[in-house]
N, C-alpha and C positions, 0 to 999 in steps of 0.2 A: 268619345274622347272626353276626359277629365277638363272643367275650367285650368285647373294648373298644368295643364300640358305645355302650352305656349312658353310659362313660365320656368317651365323644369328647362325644354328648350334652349331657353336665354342663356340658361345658366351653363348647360354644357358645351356648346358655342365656343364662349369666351377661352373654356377650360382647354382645346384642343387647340384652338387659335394660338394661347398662349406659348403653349410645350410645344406646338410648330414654331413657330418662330423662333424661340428659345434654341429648337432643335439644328434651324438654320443657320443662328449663329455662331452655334458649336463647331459646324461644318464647314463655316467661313471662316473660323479660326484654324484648323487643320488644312484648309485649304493654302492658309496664308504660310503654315510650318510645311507643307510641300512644297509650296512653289519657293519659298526662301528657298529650301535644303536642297532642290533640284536646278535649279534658274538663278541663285545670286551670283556674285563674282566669286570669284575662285578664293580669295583671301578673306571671304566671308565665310566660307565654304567648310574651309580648312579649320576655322574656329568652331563648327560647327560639326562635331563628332560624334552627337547622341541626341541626333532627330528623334529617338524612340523617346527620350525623355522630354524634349521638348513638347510632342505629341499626351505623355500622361500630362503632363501640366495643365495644359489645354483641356481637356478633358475634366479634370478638379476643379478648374476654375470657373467657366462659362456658365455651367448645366445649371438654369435659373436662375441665373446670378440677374443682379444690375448693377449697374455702373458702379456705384459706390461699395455695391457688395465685391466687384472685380479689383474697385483701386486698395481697397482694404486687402484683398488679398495677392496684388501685384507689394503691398509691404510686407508681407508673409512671407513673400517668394526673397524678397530684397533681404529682409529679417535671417531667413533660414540661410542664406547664401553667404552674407557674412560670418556667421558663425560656421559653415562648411570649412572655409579658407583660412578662418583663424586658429582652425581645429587641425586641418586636413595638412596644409601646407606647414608646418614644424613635424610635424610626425613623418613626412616624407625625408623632411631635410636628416632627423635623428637619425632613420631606421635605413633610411637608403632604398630605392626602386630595386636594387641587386638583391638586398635578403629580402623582398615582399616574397615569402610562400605562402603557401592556402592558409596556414596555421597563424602565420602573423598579418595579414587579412583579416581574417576572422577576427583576432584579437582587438585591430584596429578599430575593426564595425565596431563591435559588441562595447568596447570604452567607450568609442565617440557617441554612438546611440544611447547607450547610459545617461553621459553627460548631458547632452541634448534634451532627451527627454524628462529629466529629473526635476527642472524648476516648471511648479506648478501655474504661471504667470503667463509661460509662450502658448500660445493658442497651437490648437491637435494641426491646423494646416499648415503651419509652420515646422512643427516637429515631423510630417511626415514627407516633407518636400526634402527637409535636411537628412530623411531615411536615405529615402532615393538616391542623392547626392552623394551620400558617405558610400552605397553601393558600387556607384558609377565611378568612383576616386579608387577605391581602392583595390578591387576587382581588376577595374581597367591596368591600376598599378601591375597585378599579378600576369596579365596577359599581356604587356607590351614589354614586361621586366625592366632588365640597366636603362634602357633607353627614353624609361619614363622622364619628359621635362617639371621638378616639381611644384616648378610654377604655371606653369603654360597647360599641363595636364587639367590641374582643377579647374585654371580659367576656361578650359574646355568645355568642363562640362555645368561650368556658372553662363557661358553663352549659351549654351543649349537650353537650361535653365531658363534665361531671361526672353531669351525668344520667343518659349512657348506663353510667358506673362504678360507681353508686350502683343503678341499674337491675339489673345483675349481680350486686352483693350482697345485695342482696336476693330475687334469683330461687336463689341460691346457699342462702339458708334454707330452703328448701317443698322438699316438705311436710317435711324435716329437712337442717339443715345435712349437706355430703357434705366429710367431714372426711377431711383426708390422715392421719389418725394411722387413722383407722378403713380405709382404703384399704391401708395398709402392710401392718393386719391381716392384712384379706380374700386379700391377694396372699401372703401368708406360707404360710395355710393354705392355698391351694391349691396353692402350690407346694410347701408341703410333701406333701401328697398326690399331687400332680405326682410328686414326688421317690420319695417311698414305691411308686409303682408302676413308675414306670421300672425301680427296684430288683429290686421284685418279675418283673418282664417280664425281663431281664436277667439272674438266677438260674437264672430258670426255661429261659432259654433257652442258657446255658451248662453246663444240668443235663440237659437234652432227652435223648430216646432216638434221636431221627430228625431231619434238617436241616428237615425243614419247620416241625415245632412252634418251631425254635430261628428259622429265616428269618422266620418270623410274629411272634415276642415280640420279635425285633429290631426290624420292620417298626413293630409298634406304639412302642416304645421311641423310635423316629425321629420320628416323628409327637408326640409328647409331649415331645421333647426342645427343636420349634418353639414350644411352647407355653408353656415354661418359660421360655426366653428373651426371652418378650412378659413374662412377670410379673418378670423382674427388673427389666427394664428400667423398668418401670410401679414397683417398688420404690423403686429408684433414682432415679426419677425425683422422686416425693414426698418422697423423704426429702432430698433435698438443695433443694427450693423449697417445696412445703406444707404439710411438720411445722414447720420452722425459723419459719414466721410463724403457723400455729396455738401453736403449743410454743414459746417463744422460750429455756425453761429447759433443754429439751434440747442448746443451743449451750452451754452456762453449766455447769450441773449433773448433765445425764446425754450424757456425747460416745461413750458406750456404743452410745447409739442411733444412732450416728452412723454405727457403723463394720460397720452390718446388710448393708450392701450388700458390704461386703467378705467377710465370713462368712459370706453365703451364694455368693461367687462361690468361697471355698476350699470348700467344698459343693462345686458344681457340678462343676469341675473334673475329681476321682476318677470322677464318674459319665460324664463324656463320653469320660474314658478307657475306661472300661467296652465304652464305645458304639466304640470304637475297635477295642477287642482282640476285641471279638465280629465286627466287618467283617472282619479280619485273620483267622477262622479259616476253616477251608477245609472242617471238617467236625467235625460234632456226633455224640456229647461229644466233647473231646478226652480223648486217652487218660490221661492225668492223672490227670482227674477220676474219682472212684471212690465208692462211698456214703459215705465218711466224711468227706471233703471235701464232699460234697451236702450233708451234715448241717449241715455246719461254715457252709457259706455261707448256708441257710435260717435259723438263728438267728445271723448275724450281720446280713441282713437285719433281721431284727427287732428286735435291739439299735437298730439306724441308724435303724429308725423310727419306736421310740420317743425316740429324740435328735432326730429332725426332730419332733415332737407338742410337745415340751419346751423346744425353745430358745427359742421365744420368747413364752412365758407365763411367769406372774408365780409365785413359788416354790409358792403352796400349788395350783398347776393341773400343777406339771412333773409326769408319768411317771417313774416309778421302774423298772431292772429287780429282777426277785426275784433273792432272795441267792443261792440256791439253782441256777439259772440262769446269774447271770452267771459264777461259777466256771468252766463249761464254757467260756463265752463270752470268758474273760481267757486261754484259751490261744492260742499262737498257731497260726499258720494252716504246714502239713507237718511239724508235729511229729513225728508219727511215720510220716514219707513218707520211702521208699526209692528212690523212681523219681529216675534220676540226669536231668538236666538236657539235653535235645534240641531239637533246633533248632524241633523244631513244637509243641515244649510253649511256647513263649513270648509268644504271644498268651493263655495260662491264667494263667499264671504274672505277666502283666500285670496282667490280671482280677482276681486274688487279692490283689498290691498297693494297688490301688487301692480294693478294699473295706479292707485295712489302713490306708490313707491315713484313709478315711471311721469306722473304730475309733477310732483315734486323734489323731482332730482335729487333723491335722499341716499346718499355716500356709501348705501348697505356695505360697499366692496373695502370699506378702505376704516382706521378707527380712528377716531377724534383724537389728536393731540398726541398719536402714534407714531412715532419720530423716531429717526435709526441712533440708535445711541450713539454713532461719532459725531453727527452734525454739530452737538454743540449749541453754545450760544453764539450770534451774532460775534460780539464783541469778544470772544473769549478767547483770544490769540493762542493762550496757552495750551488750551484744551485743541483747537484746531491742530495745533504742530505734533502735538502728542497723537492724535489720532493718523493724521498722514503719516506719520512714523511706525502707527501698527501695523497701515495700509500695506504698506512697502515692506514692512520685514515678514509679512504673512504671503505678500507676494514671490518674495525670495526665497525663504525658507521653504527644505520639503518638508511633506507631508507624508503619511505612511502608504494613502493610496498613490500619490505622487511616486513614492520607491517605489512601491510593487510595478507602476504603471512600467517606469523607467528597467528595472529587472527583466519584466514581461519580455520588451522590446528587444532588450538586447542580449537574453538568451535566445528567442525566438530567429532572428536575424543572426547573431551568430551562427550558428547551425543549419540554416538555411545558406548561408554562404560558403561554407564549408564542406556543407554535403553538395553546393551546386558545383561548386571546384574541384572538387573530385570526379564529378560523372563526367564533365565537359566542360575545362577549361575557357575557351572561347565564349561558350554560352552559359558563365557562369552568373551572369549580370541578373539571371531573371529567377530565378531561385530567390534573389533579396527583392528585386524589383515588384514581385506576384505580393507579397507580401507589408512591403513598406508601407505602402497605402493601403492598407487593412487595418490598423491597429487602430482602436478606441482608446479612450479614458477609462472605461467601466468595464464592466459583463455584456458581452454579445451573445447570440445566439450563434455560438461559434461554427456546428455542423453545418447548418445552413446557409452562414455564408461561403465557407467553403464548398460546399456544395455548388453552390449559385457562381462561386467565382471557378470553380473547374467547366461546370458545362460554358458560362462566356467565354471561358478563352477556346475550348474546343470548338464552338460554331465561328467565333471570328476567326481562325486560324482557318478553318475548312473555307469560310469563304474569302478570306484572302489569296488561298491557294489555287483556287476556281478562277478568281479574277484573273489573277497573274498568268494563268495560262492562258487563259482566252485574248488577253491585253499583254503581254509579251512584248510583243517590241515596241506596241508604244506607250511610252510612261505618262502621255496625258490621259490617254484613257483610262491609267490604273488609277491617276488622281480622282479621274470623273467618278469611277466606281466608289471610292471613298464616303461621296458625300452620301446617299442614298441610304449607305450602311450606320454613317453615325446620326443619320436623323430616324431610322428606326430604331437605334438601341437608345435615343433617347427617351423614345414610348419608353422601350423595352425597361428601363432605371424606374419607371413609375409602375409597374406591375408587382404585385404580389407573388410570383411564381420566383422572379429572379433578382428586383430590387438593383438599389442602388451597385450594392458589390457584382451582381451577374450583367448588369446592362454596362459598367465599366471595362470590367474585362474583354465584354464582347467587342465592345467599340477598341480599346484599343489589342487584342487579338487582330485584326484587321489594319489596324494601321502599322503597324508593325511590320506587314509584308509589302502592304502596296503603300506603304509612303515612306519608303524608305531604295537603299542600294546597296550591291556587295556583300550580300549578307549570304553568298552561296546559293545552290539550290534550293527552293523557296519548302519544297514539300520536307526536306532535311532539317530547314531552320526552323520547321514548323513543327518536327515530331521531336527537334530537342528541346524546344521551348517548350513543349505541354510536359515534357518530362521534370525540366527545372520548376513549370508551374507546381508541378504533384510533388517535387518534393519540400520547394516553400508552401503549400498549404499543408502538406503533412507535418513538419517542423510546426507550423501555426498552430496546429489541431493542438497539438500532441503539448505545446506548452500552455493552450489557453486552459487546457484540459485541467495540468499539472495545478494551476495558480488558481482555478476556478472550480474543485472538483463536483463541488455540492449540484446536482441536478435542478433545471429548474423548474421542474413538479415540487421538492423539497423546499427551494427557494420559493415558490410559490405558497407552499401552506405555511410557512415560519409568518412569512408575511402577512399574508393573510389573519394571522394570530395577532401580529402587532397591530396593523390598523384594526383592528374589534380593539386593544388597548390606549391604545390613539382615541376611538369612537368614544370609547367609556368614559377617558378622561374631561372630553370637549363636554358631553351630558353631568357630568358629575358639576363642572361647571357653571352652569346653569343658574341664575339666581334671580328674582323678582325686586329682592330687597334693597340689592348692593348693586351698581354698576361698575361688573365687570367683564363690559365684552372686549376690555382689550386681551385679557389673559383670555379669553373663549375666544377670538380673531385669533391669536398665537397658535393657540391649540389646535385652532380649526387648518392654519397652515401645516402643522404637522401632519393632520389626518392626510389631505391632499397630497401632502409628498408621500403618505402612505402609500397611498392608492393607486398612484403613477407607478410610483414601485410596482405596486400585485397588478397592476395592467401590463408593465413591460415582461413580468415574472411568465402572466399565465399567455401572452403573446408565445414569448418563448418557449414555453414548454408545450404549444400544439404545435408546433414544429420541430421541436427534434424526437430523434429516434428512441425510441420504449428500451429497445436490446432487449435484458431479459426482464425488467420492472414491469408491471404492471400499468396498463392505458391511463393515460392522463386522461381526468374528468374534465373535458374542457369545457362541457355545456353546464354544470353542477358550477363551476369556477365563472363563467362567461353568465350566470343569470346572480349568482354571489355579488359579481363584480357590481353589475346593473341596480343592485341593493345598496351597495356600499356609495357608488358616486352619489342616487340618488338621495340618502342621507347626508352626506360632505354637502351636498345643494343649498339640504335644508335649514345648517347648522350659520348659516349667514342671516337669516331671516331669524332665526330664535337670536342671535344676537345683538342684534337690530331690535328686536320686539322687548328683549329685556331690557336694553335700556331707556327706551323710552318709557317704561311702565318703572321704571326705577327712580325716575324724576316725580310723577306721580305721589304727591305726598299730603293730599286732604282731601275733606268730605269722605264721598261711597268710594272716591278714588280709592282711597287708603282704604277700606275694607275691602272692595274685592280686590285690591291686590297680595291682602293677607290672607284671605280664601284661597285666592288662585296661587298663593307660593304654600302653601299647606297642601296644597291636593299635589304640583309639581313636583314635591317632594317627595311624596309617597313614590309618584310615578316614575319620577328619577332613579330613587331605589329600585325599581322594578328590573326596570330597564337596565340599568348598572350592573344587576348581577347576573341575569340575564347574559352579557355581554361576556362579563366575567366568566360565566358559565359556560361560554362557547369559546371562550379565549384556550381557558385550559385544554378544555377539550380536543381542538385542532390541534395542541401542542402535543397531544398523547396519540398512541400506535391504532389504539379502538376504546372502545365504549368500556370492555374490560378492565382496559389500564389503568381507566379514570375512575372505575368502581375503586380499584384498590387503590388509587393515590386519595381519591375524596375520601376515604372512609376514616380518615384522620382528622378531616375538618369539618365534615357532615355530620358531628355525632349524636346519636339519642338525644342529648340537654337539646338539641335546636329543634328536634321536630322536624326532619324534612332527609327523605330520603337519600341519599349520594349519587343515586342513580340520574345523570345528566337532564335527559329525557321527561323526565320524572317531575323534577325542575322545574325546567323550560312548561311544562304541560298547565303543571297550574297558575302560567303568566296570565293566558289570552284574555280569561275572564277578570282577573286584579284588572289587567289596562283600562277593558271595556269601562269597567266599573270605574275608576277614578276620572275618567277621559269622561266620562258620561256627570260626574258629579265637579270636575272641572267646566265643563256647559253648562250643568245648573246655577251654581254660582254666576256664571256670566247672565244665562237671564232675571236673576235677582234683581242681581245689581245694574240691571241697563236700566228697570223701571224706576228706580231710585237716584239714579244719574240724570237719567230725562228730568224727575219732576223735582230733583235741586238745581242749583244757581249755575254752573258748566254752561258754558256756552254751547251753542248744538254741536260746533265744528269737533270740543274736544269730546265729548259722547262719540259722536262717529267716529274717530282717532283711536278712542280705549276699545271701542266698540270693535271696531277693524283689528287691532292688535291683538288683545286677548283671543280674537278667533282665530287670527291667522297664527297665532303661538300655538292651540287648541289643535289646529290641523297639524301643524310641524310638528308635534308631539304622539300626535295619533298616528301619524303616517313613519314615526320613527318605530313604533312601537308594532306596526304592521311590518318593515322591511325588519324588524329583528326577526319575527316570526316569520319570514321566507328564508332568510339567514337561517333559522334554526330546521325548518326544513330541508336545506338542502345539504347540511351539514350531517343532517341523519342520513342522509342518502352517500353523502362522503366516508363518515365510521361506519362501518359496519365489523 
């Protein structure tokens, strides 16, 4: 067994512990909308006419929620409910319970869902609780007809509503509130122990005697680096919705807290570089490295992890280092190192940077003096009012995805209501209801959720029907039955197979029979319901289709094509001379939302169906992608490194940094068209295309063939070659740094930075050329 076995262990422990308990109280809250809708008083009872809806709610709200993540959404539920009633109840009064037919129904949905969904400002759980609601209202109108009350009706189904939100907060107390401040905790320390070993695994393995100890502490390193990324995200996640409505003084009084998720992503950062320069070497140790450097990097480890125990405890818990200690520890890193500067020392050389980065807590993630342009000044009253006033009228105002979104909804629900009115009256609710809570903001991977949510509702339906025979006449048992089923389709919401859409519908499939009454023979109510399901997912299909048609294999290579123009633009930026990483920080945010982009694109295009297209490349796309993040990594550190060398302004300072922005340059170019070259090229059908589109801009006067390929081929030796005479220049000028007047600390600084720039640039100029590889393997 592996040293990190224990470790891996710890960590999945937690993970199952968590989504059980989680799972528990999903099922204390349904248990609580059974025993209300079975067991209250009769006048509570009466108010209570759409247990089934109170049961979805429940199920929206809980599934990993905390506390403050439940009361933010018991306002969502309050938010959607009055806009129901404000909507719901004049259009009753207008139109009269007497003329509701399927047709003016429909109409009813399809406005109010419009309206509803169209201001871009109400959050998606809000708008989709008010789906439900507009279903439940006006359906139900259509099946009770004249005799609908049109006040007491909506209040109907705003108690059933409220039940199942108040149901949630209350299952959200047992056996203790599960508070996001106490969450944020939990993720901290373990990602700070996360951190602390990665560290540890990562010295140890650029300290190694032999490649395999070093290929192992890497391997583990990798492995934990997936894990670290689940907890910030879980960080970030609470802290921007579950502290803010636990803690509402943390918006107010402490925006310290606020800004956790950014300091620990300037954290992360150094350390995946780490993980960077240990892939980039080709053999352990490198020659660099020597016992005094081993030394150096073991207790600067230790400083780092006493800084991760300490950052985020309260003064009388922080970690101290001894005085005596840190002295060694405040030196800096080749002080007294001779070894002159070589091409395969710079993967170490990076290494050692980026533990300096993690010394000295340097802002890599965030730019100097980069401030949102409403903030303003201080004093500027006038400017503050003008900016709240853009706030609010950008909140109000739509947008064009905001229409479409709004369109989307309420052809899709129209027509689902209207074709579920047609087949079966009575069970016309669940045709809009299958559907409601589907709707996104964006592009889903539409087949597969429906997909996922046909097969959940057909096993929850089977096993509700099972129960209900077996448990017949007593309705506590078919409660008991309940719980067992939604604490496994809460696993079931975290699998890959079925996800959040297939583990919902399972779970409430199921509650739908056995927690509820009156609903007729159960096997009947069961095979009308999967039929209203198929025809609101059908309706779903069929309009996401309509609004979305473009595939996303297509969507994926357009993409694909903009992030290489994203990438291009971030290197074009680039400069030694001039500090400007705020415009390269800007940049570099657009690449990143690139790239999320072609991660979601090329997720979804190995999950849906070919028909008659041609197989998505998804290993060609999935080692692309692996190229692209790894670049967007790198482009933080080159902007960090340009600025400092841009302050840089006498002695050898100033010459090699005019050497080194002279060879940059070249290398820039390189790289630039390069990109370029692969930009077009993804945009075109094949390599043919692009013969005859370049042969316009490739002409005779340049010297250089149009043929892509051709191109790309005589990059690899240009980079070698400038990347190898950008080195040279560094070992020039370190001997001339050393035996001028510079203090040693900033030798070591220029020293460390032009190398770790040295590596970012080599390693960019490597991932073009896997880029360009796998690109040939995409044209053909």
């Amino acid at each position: 067994m592996t040293p990190s076995s224990p470790t891996m262990g710890n960590q999945i422990h937690p993970l199952w512990r968590v989504r059980l308990a989680a799972a528990l109280r999903t099922a204390f809250a349904c248990t609580i909308v059974g025993c209300t809708t079975f067991y209250s008083p009769k006048p509570i009872r009466n108010f209570l006419t759409y247990p089934s809806f109170s049961y979805m709610t429940t199920i929206l709200i809980v599934s990993d929620a905390t506390l403050g993540q439940t009361l933010m959404s018991l306002w969502h539920v309050l938010y959607a409910t009055c806009q129901v009633m404000a909507t719901s109840v004049p259009a009753l009064w207008l139109i009269g319970p007497a003329r509701f037919t399927n047709e003016v129904a429909t109409g009813a949905v399809a406005v109010s869902v419009f309206m509803v969904a169209l201001p871009g400002s109400t959050h998606l759980m809000t708008k989709r609780i008010a789906f439900g609601q507009f279903v439940n209202v006006y359906v139900g109108t259509v099946v009770q007809g004249a005799g609908t009350n049109i006040v007491l009706h909506p209040t109907e189904v705003a108690a059933s509503t409220a039940l199942g939100a108040l149901a949630s907060v209350l299952a959200m107390m047992f056996p203790y509130p599960r508070l996001a401040y106490n969450e944020v905790k939990k993720s901290w320390r373990l990602y700070a122990e996360n951190a602390s070993k990665r560290l540890s695994l990562f010295v140890e393995a650029i300290s190694a005697e032999d490649n395999r100890v070093a290929v192992d502490s890497i391997s583990q390193g990798k492995s934990l680096s997936k894990a670290a990324a689940k907890l910030l995200q879980s960080i970030n996640h609470n802290l921007q919705e579950g502290m803010l409505w636990e803690r509402p003084d943390i918006k107010f009084l402490r925006p310290n807290h606020r800004d956790l998720g950014l300091r620990l992503q300037e954290m992360e950062i150094p350390i995946r570089g780490m993980e960077m320069a240990l892939s980039s070497s080709s053999s352990f140790p490198p020659g660099m490295i020597d016992e005094g450097l081993r030394d150096h990097l073991r207790n600067s480890q230790l400083q780092i992890s006493l800084k991760l125990q300490s950052k985020y405890s309260v003064p009388s818990e922080a970690t101290t280092v001894p005085e005596g200690e840190r002295e060694v520890l405040d030196k800096p890193l080749l002080t007294n190192k001779t070894t002159t500067t070589t091409h395969q020392d710079l993967p170490a050389l990076f290494f050692l940077y980026c533990m300096e980065l993690l010394l000295g807590d340097l802002p890599i993630a965030r730019s100097p003096g980069n401030n949102p342009n409403c903030k303003g000044k201080t004093g500027d009253s006038q400017t503050q009012a003008q900016c709240i006033c853009k706030r609010v009228w950008r909140s109000i105002s739509p947008s064009l995805p905001n229409f479409i979104f709004a369109l989307k909804c309420s052809i899709a629900l129209g027509f689902a209501v209207l074709l579920g009115l047609i087949y079966n009256k009575r069970q016309g609710y669940w045709s809009g209801l299958t559907i409601a809570i589907s709707f996104v903001t964006g592009r889903q991977a539409t087949f597969t959720v429906a997909n996922a949510r046909a097969q959940g509702t057909a096993m929850g339906s089977v096993y509700g029907i099972i129960c209900f025979y077996l448990f017949h006449s007593v309705s506590e048992l078919r409660l008991l039955a309940i719980l067992p089923w939604v604490v496994f389709t809460h696993f079931l919401r975290h699998s890959k197979m079925y996800g959040q859409a297939g583990g919902i519908s399972a779970a409430i499939g199921a509650l739908l029979i056995l927690g509820r009454e009156h609903y007729g023979q159960p096997s009947g109510f069961a095979i009308a319901r999967l039929a209203e399901a198929c025809i609101g997912l059908i309706c779903f299909t069929v309009v996401e289709v309509l609004f979305y048609p473009m595939r996303a294999a297509t969507l994926a290579k357009n993409q694909f094509a903009q992030s290489l123009g994203a990438l291009r633009d971030c290197v074009q930026d680039i400069n030694l001379c001039v500090p400007a990483s705020t415009g390269l920080r800007e940049k570099h945010k657009k690449l990143k939302s690139h790239v999320n982009k072609l991660e979601n694109f090329i997720e979804e295009a190995k999950t849906e169906p070919n028909f008659w297209f041609l197989p998505f490349e998804g290993d060609c796309y999935g080692r692309i992608l692996e190229s692209m993040l790894k670049m967007a990594d790198l482009l933080p550190f080159v902007a960090h490194n340009a600025d400092f060398i841009s302050q840089k302004s006498g002695g050898a300072s100033l010459e090699l940094k005019q050497h080194s922005n002279t060879d940059l340059q070249h290398l820039k170019e390189k790289i630039g068209n390069s990109l370029k070259c692969l930009e077009q090229l993804t945009s075109m059908k094949s390599v043919a295309a692009f013969d005859t589109e370049a042969q316009s801009v490739y002409d005779s006067e340049m010297g250089v063939s149009p043929n892509p390929f051709m191109i790309l081929g005589t990059y690899d030796d240009h980079a070698e070659a400038t990347v190898s005479t950008f080195v040279q220049h560094i070992q020039e000028a370190v001997v001339r740094v050393r035996n001028g007047d510079d203090e040693v600390k900033d030798v070591t600084q220029m020293v460390l930075c032009l190398s770790s720039l040295a590596f970012c640039i080599l390693s960019l100029s490597e991932e073009t050329m896997k880029i360009k590889e796998e690109v040939r393997k995409l044209v053909k």
